[in-house]
C-alpha positions as CSV (number, residue, x, y, z in Angstrom):
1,X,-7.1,2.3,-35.2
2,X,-4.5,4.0,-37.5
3,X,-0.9,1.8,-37.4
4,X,1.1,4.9,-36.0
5,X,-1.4,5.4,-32.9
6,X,-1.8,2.0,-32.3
7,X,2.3,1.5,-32.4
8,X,2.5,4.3,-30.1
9,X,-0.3,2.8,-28.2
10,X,1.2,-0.6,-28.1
11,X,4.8,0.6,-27.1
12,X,3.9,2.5,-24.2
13,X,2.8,-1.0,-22.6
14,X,6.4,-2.2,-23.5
15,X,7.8,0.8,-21.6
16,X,5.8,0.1,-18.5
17,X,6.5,-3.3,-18.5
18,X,10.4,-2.1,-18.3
19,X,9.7,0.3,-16.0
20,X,7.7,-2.0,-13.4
21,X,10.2,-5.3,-13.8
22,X,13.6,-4.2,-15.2
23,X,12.7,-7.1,-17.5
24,X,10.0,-8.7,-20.3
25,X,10.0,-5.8,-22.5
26,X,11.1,-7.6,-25.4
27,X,9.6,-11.1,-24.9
28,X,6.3,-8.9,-24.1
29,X,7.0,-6.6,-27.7
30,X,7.8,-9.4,-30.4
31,X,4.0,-11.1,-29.4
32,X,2.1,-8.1,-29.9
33,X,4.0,-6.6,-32.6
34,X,3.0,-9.8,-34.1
35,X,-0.6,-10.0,-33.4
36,X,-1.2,-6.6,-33.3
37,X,0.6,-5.2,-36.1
38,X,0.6,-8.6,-38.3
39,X,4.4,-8.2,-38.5
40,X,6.4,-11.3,-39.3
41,X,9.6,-11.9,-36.7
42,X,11.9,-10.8,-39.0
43,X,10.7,-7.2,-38.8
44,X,9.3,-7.4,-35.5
45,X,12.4,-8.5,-33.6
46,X,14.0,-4.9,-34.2
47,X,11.5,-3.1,-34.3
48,X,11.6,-4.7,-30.5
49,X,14.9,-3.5,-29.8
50,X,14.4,-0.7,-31.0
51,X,12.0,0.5,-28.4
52,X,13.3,-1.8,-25.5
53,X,16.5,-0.2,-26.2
54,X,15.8,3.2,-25.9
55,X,13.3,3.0,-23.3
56,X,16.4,0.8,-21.5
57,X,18.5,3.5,-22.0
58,X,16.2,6.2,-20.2
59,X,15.8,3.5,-17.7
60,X,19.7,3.1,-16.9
61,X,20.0,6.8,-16.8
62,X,17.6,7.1,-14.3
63,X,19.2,4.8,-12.6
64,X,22.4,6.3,-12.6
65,X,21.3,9.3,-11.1
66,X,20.2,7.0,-8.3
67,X,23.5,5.4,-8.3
68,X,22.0,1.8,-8.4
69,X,23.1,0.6,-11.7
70,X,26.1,-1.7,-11.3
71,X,28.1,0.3,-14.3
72,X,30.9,-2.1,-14.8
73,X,28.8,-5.6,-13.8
74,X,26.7,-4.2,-16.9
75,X,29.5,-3.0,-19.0
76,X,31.0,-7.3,-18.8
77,X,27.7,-8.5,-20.0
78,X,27.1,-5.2,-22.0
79,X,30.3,-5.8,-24.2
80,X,29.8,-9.8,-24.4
81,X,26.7,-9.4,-25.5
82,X,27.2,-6.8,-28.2
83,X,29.4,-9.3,-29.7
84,X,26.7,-12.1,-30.1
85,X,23.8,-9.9,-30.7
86,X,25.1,-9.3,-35.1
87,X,25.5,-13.4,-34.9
88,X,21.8,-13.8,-34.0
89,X,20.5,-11.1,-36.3
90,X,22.6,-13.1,-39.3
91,X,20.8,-16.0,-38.4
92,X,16.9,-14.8,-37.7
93,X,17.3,-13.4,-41.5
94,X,18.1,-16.8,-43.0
95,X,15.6,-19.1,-41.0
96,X,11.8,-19.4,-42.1
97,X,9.1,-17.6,-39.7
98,X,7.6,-20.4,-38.2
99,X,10.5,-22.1,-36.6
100,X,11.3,-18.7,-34.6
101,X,8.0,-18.2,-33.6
102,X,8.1,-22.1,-32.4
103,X,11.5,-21.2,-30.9
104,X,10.7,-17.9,-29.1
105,X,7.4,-19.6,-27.6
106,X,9.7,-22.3,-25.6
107,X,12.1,-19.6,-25.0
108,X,8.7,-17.7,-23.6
109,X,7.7,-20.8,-21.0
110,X,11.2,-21.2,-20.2
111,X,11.4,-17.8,-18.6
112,X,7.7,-17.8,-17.5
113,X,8.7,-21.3,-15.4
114,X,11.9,-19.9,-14.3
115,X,10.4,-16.5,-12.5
116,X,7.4,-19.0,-11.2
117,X,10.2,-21.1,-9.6
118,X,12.3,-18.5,-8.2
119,X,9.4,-17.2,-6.5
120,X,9.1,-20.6,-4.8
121,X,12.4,-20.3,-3.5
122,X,14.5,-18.8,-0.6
123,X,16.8,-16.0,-1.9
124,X,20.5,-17.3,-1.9
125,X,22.8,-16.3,0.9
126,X,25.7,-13.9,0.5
127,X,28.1,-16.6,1.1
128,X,26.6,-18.6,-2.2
129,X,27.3,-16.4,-5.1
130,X,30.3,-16.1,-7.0
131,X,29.4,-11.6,-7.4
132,X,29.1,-10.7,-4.0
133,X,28.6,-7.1,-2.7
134,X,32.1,-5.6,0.1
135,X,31.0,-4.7,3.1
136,X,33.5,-2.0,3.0
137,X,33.0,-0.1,0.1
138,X,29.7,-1.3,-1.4
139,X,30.5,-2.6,-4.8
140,X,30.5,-6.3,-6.5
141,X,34.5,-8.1,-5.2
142,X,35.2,-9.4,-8.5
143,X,36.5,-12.9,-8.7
144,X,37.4,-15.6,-11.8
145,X,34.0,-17.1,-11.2
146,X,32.4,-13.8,-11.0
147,X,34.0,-12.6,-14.6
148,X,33.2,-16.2,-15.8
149,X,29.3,-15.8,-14.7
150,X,28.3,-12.1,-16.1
151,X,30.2,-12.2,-19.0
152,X,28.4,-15.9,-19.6
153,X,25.2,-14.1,-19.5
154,X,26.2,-11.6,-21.8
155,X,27.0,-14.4,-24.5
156,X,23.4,-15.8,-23.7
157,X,21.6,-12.4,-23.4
158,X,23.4,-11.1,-27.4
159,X,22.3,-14.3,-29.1
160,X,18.9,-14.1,-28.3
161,X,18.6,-10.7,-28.7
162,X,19.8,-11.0,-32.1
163,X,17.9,-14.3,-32.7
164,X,14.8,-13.1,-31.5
165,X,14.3,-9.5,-30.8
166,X,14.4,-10.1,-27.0
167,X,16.1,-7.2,-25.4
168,X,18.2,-10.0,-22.9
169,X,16.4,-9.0,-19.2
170,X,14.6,-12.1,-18.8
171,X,17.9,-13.2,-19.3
172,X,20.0,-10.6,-17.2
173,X,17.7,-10.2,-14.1
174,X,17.5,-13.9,-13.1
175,X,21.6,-14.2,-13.9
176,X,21.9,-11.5,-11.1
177,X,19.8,-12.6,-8.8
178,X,21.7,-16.0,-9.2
179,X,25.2,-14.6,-9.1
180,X,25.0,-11.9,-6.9
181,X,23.1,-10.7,-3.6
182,X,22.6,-7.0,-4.8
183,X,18.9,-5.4,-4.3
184,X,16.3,-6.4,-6.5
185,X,15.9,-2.3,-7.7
186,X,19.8,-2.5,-8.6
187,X,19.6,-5.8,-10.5
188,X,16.8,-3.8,-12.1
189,X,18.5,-0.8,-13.3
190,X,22.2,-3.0,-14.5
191,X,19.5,-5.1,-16.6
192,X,18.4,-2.4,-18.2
193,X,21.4,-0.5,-18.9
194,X,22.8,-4.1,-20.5
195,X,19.9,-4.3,-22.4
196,X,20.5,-0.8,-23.7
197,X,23.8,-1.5,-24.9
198,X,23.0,-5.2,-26.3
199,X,19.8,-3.9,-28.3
200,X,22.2,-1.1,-29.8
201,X,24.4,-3.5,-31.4
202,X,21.3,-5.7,-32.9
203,X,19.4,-2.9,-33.8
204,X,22.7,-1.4,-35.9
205,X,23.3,-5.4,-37.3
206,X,19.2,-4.9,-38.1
207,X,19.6,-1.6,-40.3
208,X,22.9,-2.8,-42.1
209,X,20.8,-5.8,-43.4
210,X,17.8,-3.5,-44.3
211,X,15.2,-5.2,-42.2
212,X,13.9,-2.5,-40.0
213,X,10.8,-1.3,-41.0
214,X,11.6,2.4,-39.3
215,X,7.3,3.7,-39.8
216,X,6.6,0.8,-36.9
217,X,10.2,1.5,-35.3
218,X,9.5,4.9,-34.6
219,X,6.5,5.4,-33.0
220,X,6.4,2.1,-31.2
221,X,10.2,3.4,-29.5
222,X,8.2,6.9,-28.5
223,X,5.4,5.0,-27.0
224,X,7.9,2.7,-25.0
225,X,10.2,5.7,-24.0
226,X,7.4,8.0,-22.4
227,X,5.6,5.2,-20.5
228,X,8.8,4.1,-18.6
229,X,9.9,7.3,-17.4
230,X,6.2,7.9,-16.3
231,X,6.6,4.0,-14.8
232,X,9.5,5.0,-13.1
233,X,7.6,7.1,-10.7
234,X,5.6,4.8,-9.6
235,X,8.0,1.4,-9.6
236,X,9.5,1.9,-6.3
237,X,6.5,2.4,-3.8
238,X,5.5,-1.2,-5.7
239,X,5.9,-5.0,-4.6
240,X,8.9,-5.9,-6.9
241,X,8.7,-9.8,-6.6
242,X,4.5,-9.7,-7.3
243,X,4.8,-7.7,-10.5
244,X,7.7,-10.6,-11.1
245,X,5.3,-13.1,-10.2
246,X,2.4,-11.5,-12.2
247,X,4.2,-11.1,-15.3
248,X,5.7,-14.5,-15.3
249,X,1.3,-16.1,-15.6
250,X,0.9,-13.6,-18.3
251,X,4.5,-14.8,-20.4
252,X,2.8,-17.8,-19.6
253,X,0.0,-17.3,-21.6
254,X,1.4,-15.5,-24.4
255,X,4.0,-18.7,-25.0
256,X,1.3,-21.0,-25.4
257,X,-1.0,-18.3,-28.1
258,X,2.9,-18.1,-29.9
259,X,3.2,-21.7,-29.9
260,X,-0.5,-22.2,-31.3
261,X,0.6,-20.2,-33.9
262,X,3.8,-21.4,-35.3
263,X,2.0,-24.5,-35.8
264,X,-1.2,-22.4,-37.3
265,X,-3.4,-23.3,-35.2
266,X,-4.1,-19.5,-34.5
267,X,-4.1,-16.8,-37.2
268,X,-5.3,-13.9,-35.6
């Protein structure tokens, strides 16, 4: 297949992936820009963000027309993460391939083992989280803890992204769930308007250190972009927590292919 198609091809699962979870885009791109494209992680990281972020950004417009994005829950972990997200771009350019792939497979099963878990478990009360929602006006009562809990996540969510080309929602959509009792369609649409603005800061760290090979970028973003909004209008008249469930077996899987080969024992 010629590389633009089969960027464009491999994108648009990217975008649906967004679409369907709110989450896994980038920890879903890095693995098949690598063993589809044969791109080291260096380049493949933004050339992950690059699509996860634009198709985010579609994603949390969407959302704001639905007025379901949490605008200033995302804009704390937004800005905190933008600040971490040069930090782990510095450091992905100076550290040899094969310790990031190692790394990004454990940070793979971590997340796969986490969304297997917190399907196992009762959703927390109201009374439990430090983010909860008024029962006068509908938005998140912000508290010290609350502050102290999103903009933690942000720190998290930039350094990883940065690190390794993950757009920060495997991060951001358990964090919420954790801290807050909003809807499981609004933690979807704050992730990915966080991820938007955390992927625009790596992506820019990215070009100013002349790593982005923009030939994959672009077509690969154009796949991700057209799939989600077509995802979109299908993603809620579907069973959020089983596509959570489904795509944590398959991160599963891809962590341990990853891990097989940053220790070369799988080349493909």
């Amino acid at each position: 297949m010629d590389p633009t198609t089969l960027a464009l091809a491999l994108g648009a699962i990217i975008g649906l992936v967004l679409a369907l979870t709110g989450a896994g885009g980038g920890v879903l791109a890095i693995p098949l820009l690598v063993f589809g494209l044969h791109l080291p992680l260096q380049q493949a990281a933004p050339v992950g963000l690059v699509a996860v972020g634009l198709a985010s950004a579609i994603g949390a417009y969407l959302g704001l027309r639905q007025r379901i994005v949490r605008y200033r829950a995302a804009a704390v972990i937004g800005i905190a993460g933008m600040l971490m997200a040069p930090i782990g771009v510095f450091m992905a350019q100076r550290l040899p391939n094969r310790p990031l792939l190692a790394a990004f497979a454990l940070v793979l099963m971590y997340t796969a083992w986490r969304m297997l878990r917190r399907g196992a478990q009762a959703e927390p009360s109201a009374a439990s989280v430090p983010c909860r929602v008024s029962s006068t006006d509908q938005r998140l009562t912000w508290t010290q803890p609350c502050a102290r809990a999103l903009a933690g996540t942000g720190l998290v969510s930039g350094i990883l992204s940065g690190l390794l080309g993950v757009g920060g929602g495997f991060v951001i959509v358990p964090a919420l769930t954790r801290y807050t009792n909003l809807e499981m369609r609004s933690i979807q649409a704050t992730s990915l308007a966080v991820i938007a603005l955390v992927s625009m800061s790596g992506v820019s760290a990215a070009a100013l250190e002349g790593t982005l090979p923009w030939e994959v970028a672009l077509p690969f973003a154009s796949g991700a972009v057209l799939a989600l909004v077509m995802g979109q209008l299908v993603a809620g008249k579907l069973n959020a927590k089983s596509l959570q469930q489904a795509f944590a077996w398959f991160t599963l899987s891809i962590s341990i292919l990853m891990l097989a080969r940053a220790f070369g024992w799988f080349t493909a």
